[in-house]
N, C-alpha and C positions, 0 to 999 in steps of 0.2 A: 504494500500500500504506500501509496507516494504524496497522500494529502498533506499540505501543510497545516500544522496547527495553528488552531482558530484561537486567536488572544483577541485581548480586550487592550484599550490604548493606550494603558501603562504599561503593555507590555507582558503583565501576566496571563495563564490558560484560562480561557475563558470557561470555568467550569459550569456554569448555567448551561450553557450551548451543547457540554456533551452529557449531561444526567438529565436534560431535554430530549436528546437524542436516543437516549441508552433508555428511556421510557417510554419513548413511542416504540423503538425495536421490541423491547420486550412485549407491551401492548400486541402487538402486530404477530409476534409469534403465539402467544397466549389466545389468539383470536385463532388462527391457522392449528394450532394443537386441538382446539374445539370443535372446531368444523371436523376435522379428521375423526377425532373421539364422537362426533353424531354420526357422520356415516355408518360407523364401525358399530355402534349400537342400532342403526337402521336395522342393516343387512342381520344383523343376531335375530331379528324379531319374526321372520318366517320358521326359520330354524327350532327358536323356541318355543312358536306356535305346536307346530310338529312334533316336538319332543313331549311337549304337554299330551298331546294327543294320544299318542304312544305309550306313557305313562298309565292314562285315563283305559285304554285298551287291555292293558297288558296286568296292570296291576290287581284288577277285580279278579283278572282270572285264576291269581296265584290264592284263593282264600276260597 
């Protein structure tokens, strides 16, 4: 990475600028890890339809 760092006009890191920065990143991946984590519980929900089903089927018969 080749950006120069962002100061302020006395010459110090402008640290507002990168724990600004480092809070929308992390916002933005917390957002994307969420979408991902609903999918993944979408696609479970036929699945455990089924399984319920099969349960419901199978389990009366053992009694």
């Amino acid at each position: 990475m080749t950006d120069t760092i962002k100061t302020r006009p006395d010459g110090s890191i402008d640290t507002a600028y990168y724990m600004a920065r480092g809070r929308h990143m992390r916002s933005q991946q917390a957002a994307s890890l969420a979408r991902q984590s609903s999918r993944k519980t979408m696609s479970l929900v036929p699945v455990l339809a089924v399984c319920g089903l099969a349960a419901l089927l199978i389990v009366p018969a053992l009694f």
